[in-house]
N, C-alpha and C positions, 0 to 999 in steps of 0.2 A: 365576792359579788355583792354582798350587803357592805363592804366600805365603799363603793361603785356608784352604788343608788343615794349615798349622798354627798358624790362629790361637788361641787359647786360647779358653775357653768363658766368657762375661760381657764380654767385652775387646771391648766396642762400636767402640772407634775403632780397632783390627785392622783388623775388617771394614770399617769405612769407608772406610781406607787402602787395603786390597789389593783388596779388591771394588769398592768404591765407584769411587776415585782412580785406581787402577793400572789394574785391568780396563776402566774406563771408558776410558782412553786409548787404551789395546790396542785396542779394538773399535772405536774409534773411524778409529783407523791402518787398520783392516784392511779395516771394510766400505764407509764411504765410496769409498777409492780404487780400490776395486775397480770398483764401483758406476762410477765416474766413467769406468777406463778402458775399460768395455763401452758407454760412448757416442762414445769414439774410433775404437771400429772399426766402427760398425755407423751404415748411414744410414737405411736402407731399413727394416729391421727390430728400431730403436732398443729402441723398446718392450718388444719381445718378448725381446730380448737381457737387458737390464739386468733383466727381468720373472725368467728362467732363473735369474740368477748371484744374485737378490735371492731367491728362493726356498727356498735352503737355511737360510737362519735359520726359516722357516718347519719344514723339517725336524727342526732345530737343536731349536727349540722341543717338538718333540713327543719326540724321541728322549733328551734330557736330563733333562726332570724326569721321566721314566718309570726311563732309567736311575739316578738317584740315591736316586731312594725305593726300586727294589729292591738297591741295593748299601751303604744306608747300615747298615741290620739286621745285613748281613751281614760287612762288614769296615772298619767303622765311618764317620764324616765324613771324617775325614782322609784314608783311601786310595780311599773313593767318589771326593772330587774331584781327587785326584790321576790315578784311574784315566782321567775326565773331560777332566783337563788332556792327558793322553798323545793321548786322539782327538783333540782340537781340533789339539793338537801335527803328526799326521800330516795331517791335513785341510789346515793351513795349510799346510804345507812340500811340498805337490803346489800349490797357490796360488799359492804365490811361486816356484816352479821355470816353471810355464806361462805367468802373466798376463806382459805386456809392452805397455809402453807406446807407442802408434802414432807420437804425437809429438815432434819431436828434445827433448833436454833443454837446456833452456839452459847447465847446468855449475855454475848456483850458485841458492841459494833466497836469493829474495828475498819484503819483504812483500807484494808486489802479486802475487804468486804463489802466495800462500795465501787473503789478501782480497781481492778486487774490489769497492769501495764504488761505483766507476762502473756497476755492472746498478742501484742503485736510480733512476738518473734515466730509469729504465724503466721505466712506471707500471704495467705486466705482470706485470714483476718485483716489485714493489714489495709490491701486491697479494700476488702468491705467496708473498713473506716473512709477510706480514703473516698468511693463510691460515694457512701453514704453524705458525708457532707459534701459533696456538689451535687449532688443530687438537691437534696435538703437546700439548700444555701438556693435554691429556682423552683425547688417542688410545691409551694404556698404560693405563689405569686398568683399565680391567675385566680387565687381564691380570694384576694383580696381588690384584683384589680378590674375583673372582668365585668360586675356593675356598673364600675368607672366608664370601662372601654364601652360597654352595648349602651351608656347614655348618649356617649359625645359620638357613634356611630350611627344616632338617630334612633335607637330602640326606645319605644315605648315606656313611660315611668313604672306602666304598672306590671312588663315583661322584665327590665330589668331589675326587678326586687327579687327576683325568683331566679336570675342567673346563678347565684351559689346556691341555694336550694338545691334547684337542677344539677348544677355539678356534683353534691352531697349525696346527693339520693340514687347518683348513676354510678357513684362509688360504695354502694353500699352492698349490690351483690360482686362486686371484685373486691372485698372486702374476705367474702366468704368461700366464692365458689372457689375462685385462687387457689386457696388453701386444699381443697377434695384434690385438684389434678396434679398443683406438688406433694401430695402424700404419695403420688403413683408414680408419675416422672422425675420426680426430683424438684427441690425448691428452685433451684438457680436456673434451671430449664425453662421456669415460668417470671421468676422475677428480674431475670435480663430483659427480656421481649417486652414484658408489661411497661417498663421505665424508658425502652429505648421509643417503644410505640409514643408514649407521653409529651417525649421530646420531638418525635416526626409529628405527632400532632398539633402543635404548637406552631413550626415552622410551616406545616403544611397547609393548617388550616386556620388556626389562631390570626397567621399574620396576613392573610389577603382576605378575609377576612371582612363585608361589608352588612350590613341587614341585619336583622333578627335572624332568618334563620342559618347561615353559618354560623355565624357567634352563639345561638342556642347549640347548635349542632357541636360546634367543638367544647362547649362548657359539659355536655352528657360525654362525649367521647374520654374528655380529657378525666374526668370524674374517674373514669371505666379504669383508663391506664393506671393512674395513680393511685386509686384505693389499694389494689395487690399490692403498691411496693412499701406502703406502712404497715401491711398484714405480715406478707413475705421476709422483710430483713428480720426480725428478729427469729421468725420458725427458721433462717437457716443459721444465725449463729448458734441457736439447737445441736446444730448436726456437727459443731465443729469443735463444739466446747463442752467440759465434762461439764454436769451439771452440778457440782459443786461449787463453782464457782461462776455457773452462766447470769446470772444475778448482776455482780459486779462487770462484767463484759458486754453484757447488754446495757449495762450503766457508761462505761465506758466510751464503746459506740452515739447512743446517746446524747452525750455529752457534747462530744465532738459534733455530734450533730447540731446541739441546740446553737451550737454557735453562727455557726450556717443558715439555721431558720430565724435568729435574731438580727443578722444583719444583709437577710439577704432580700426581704421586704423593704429595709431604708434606701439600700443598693438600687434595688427597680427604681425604688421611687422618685430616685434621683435625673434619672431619664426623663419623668413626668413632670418636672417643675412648673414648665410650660404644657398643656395640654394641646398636642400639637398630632400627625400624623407619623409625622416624622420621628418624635419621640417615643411613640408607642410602640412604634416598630422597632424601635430600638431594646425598649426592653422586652416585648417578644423576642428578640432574637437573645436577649442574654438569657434568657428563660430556656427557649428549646435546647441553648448549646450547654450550657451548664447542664438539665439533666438527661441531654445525649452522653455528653463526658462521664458522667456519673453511670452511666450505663454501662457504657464501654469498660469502664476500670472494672465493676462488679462483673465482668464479662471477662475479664484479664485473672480475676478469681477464680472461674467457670473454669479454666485454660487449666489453671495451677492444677485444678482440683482432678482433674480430667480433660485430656485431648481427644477422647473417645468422644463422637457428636449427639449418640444414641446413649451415652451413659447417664446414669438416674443422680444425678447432682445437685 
């Protein structure tokens, strides 16, 4: 974030670098592992744990672009994201002083310890990968585009700064609560519904869709859906994987996802060249069907795992 604040202004591939390359790493370092070691400590209460610790990017989300749009006016780009970099700075270094890993360390990384190619001969697993990135590959979209879409729908400059906000902030108890009712019924019970909802919301409401209050309306709803299925996929590959190895498996999954979430913002965006009616609906609809599809397959898991409809999965 501190290469960020002084990129130069036109110097696209700055931003690419420090933002894009750098930062992506970083977050990358930071939130998975985290993510992963709150399913080492917790059996009983998997869901709900990792639901807690997954939650503060939901806060993250609300409190950053609120803070940047009121600090850029007033003490320019460059020391807003600095200012920015300073919280994350404290934030992390209470992170890394508490979190501690349950499991001994082996003493040395190796690569089966970052990939585990052995969960795909897990048709469960397999499935979830497959979910996962189409899911992924449509689940970001409307966080980036939905200020876009509530400007040129006539919303208000100073409702749509607060479109992500709002959707951030209505993801932040399905972030958590998610987690309490799959420790009872089962993960996959709640994390198919939540994903497939996301995607009926999208089609149903995202895309007819005129005024402020729709567009506010589905930026809270769509928050709702989508926060459980960042909380939710990783508490069930929990259930499926020893934990000896869930680390690289969830790395794995991941992985395959990040590929999904890096090219599936350029993909929309390509709908948008022209800012048009027509265009937007188009990438709304590549949006809801992508994480219907993504539903469904995680929902083809559900099946493998149990054909019982009342079973705890």
């Amino acid at each position: 974030m501190m290469l960020v604040s002084i990129c130069q202004e036109n110097k696209v591939y700055q931003f690419f670098l420090s933002q894009g390359v750098l930062f992506g790493i970083g977050i990358s370092m930071v939130f998975n592992p985290a993510l992963a070691v709150m399913a080492h400590w917790f059996r009983r209460r998997r869901a709900f744990a990792i639901g807690i610790c997954a939650s503060g990017s939901s806060l993250g989300g609300v409190v950053y672009p609120v803070m940047l749009q009121r600090l850029i006016p007033s003490v320019g780009f460059g020391w807003a994201v600095r200012i920015s970099a300073f919280v994350s700075l404290a934030c992390l270094t209470v992170s890394c002083i508490t979190i501690r890993g349950r499991l001994p360390h082996k003493g040395h990384i190796a690569w089966t310890s970052i990939v585990d190619l052995g969960g795909f001969r897990d048709p469960k697993y397999t499935l979830t990968a497959i979910g996962s990135f189409l899911t992924y590959y449509a689940l970001f979209i409307p966080f980036f585009y939905i200020q876009v879409y509530g400007t040129y729908e006539g919303v208000s400059a100073g409702l749509a700064k607060y479109l992500l906000p709002i959707m951030n902030a209505a993801s932040f108890p399905t972030r958590v609560l998610p987690g309490l009712v799959a420790d009872r019924f089962g993960v996959l019970n709640v994390l198919v519904p939540c994903t497939i909802l996301s995607g009926i919301f999208s089609l149903s409401i995202w895309l007819p869709s005129r005024g402020p209050v729709p567009i506010t309306t589905f930026s809270a709803l769509y928050g709702l859906g989508s926060g459980a299925f960042v909380t939710l996929l990783p508490a069930y590959i929990a259930t499926i994987t020893p934990m000896q190895v869930y680390g690289a498996r969830v790395g794995s999954v991941y992985m395959i996802a990040a590929v999904a979430a890096l090219v599936g913002t350029p993909t929309a965006g390509s709908f948008v060249k022209i800012t048009s009616q027509r265009n937007f609906d188009g990438l709304i609809v590549f949006t809801g069907v992508m994480v219907l599809a993504g539903g469904v397959i995680i929902c083809a898991a559900r099946v493998v795992q149990s054909r019982k409809l009342l079973a705890k999965v």
